[in-house]
N, C-alpha and C positions, 0 to 999 in steps of 0.2 A: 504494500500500500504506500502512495507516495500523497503527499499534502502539497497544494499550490495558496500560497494566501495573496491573497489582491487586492490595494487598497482599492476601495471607489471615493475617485475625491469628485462629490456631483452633490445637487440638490438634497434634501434631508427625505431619508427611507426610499433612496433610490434602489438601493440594493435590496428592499424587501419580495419582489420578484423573484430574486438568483438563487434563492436558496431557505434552510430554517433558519428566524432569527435563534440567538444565542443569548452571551451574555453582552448584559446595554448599559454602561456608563455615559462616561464621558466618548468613548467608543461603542461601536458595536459591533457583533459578531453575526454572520447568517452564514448557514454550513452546507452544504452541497454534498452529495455522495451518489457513486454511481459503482457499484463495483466493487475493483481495489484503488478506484481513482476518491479522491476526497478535494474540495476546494474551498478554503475558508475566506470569505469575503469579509473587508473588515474596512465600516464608515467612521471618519471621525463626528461624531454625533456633534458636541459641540462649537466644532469651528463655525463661522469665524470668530465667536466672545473668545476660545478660547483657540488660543495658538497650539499649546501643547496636544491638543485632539487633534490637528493635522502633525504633529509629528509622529504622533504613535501612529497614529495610521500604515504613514510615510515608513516609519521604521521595520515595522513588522514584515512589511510587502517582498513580495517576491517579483511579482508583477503589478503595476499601475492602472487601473483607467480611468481619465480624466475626462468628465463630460462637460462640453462649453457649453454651455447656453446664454453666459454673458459674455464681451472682453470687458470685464472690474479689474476692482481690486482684490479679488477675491482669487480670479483666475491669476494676475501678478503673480501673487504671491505662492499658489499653489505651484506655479514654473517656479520660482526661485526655489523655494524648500525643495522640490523632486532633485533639481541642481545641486545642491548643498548636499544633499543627501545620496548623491550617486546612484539615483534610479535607471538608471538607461533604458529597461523591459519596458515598454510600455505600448497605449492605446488609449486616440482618441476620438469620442463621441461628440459630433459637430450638429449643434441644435438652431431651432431660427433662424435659418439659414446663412449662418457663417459659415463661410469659405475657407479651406486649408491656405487661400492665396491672404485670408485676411490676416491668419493668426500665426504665418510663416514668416513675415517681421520680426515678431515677440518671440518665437522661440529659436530664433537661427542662434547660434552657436553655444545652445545647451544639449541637454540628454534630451528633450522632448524631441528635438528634430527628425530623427529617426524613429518618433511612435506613429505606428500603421494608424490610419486612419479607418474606422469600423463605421457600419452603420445601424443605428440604433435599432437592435434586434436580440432582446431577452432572453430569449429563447439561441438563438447561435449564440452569445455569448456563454450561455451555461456549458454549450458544447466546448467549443472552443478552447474555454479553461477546463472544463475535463480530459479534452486532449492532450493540453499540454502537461497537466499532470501526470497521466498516463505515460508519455514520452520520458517524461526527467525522472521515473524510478529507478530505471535502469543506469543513469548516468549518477543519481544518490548512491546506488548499493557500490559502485567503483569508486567513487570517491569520496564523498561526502558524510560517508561512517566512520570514514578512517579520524582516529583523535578522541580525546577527551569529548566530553559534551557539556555545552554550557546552556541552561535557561534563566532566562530572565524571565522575573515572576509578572504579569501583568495583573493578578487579583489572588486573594488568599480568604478561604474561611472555615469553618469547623462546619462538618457534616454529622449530624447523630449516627453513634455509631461506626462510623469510618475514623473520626479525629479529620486531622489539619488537612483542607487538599490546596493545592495551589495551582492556577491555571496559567500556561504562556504557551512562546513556540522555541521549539529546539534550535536556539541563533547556529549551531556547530557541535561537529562530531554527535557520538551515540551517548544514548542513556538505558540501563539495563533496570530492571527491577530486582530491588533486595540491595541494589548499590549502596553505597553511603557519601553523602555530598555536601562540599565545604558550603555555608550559606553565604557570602560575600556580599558586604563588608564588615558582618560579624564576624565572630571569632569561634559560633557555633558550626556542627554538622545536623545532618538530618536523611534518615535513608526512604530511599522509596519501597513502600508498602507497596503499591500499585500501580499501573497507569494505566490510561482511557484516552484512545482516541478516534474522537466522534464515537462517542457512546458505548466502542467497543474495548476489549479488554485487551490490552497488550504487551509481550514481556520487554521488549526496546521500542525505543523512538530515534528517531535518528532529523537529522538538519533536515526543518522546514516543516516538520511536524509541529499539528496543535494539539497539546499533553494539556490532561488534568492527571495532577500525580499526587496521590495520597503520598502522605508522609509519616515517620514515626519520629522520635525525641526533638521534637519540636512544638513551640506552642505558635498558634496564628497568631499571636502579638509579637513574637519576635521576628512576624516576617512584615515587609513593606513594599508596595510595588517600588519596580525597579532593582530588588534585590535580586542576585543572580544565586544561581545552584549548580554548583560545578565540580566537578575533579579532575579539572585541567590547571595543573602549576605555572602554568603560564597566563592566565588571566589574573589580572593586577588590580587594586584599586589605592586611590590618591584621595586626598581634599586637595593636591595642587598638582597641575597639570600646566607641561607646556609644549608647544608647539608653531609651524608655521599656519599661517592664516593665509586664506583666500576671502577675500573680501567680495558679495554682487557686486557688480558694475555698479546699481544705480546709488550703493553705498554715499553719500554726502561729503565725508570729513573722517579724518585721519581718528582710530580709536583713542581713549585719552585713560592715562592711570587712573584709578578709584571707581570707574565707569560698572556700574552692576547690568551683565547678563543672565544667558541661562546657557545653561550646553545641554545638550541632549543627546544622548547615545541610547541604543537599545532601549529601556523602559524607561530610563531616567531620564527626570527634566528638571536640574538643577543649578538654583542660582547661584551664580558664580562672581567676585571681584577681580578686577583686571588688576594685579599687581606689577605686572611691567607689560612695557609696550617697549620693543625693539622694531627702528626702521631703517631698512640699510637703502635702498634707492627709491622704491616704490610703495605709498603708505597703503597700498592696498595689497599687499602682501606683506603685513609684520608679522615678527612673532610674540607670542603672549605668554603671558604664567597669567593660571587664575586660580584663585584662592576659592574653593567652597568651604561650608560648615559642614557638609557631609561626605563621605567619601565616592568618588566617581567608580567606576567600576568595569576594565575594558581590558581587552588583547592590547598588546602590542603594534604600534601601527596604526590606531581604532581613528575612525572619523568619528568629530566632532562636530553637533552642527550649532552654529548660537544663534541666541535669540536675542534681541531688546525691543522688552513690551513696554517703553516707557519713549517710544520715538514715532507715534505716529501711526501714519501709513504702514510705514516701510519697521517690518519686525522681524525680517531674515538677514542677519549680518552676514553669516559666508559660513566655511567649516574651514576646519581646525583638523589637522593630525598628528597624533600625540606622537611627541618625540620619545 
């Protein structure tokens, strides 16, 4: 069985067609299954009040689709974060008759520019992504198992009778049942009792999967979304992080010391203080140290993407890769 998850960044309860809804915060979830093929489609519910519901979205995806039905600010800014955030997979749904000649201006020389252009059809699109699932197992089981396994937790709660389960998708490598898993950036572990996915019972999970995984020597207060579960020794975390920046284009003005963002990586969306600002030719490409109060939690390598909800329009700074 292989999992495809795809944001839909479109109108509110567009994706209630694609599939069964799930679970619905600040995101939400609607599930697909056909098979061995499974496709978790995931809306940021909130956006635009909130920024962070188009990151998690964003984050989770494996594939994108992005439905125009305005050129706003709304669509701005969902091109800039897919940018920031290295989506390349993608597809777009062209509404009230906008033109690919209209909105190939705005996304020329990002990752949108090579997304197929679809036409609004419910029904082939459920296919479509059940294909492509179906396709990428066989490219998971060669590579994609191989390694430690890391989940970031996106919800946690006590089920009667089971204890603690916590819900995400498998960001890398495998997860076996009965393992025992560092919880990150505590200093606890916690083993899986079980896993489920899409309703079914199963002994691994493996990259790209969406796990609900009972746990045991854990309580749900010590968990927090964002916190990861891993036993991969190479996944790190910091309260200070530094790296070079890419800054969007339509960026304004140079970053400035003391300046509070957010960074967002996998489940986390954390505020951060800019403690230095390095610029050696070009201010949109400096590099930063930021200070958070809680600890960041990433690979080696990891994209950052920030945010500053205190500027506006414009709340997608650039991304960040940790040194």
């Amino acid at each position: 069985m292989s999992n495809l998850t795809v944001a839909i960044l479109a109108p509110p309860d567009y994706a209630k067609d694609l599939g069964k809804k799930g679970t619905a915060n600040d995101i939400t979830f609607y599930n697909l299954k056909k098979g061995d093929a499974t496709v978790t489609f995931v809306e940021p519910t909130r956006y635009p009040e909130r920024l962070s519901s188009l990151f998690y979205a964003v984050s989770l995806s494996d594939r994108v689709v992005l439905v125009v039905n305005e050129i706003n600010a709304s669509f701005g800014e969902s091109v800039l974060m897919l940018q920031c955030a290295g989506k390349s997979a993608g597809y777009l749904i062209l509404k009230n008759y906008i033109s690919p000649d209209q909105i190939a201006p705005l996304i020329k020389g990002t990752v949108l520019e090579h997304y197929e252009v679809l036409e609004e059809d419910m029904v082939g699109l459920r296919e479509k992504m059940l294909e492509i699932a179906v396709k990428q197992t066989a490219h998971q089981r060669a590579h994609e198992t191989a390694g430690k396994g890391v989940v970031p937790v996106d919800a946690h709660f006590n089920v009667k009778g089971v204890g603690v389960v916590v819900l995400g998708s498998v960001a890398q490598g495998m997860i076996k049942k009965h393992e025992t898993l560092n919880v990150l950036p505590t200093g606890k572990t916690a083993q899986i009792r079980s896993i489920q996915k899409h309703d079914d019972d199963a002994e691994t999970a493996v990259a790209g999967d969406r796990v609900g995984l009972a746990l045991k020597n854990i309580e749900s207060e010590d968990l927090d979304r964002g916190f990861v579960l891993t036993n991969d020794p190479a996944i790190k975390y910091a309260t200070t992080i530094s790296g070079k920046v890419q800054l969007v284009k339509y960026w304004p003005a140079p970053l400035k010391e003391g300046m509070v963002i957010y960074a967002g990586h996998w489940m986390q969306f954390l505020p951060a203080r800019l403690e230095k600002v390095i610029v050696d030719s070009d201010w949109k490409i400096p590099t930063l140290t930021l200070m958070m109060e809680k600890a960041l939690v990433y690979p080696p390598g990891a994209r950052v993407v920030l945010h500053y909800l205190e500027g506006g329009k414009l709340r997608v700074v650039g991304s960040l890769i940790i040194e």
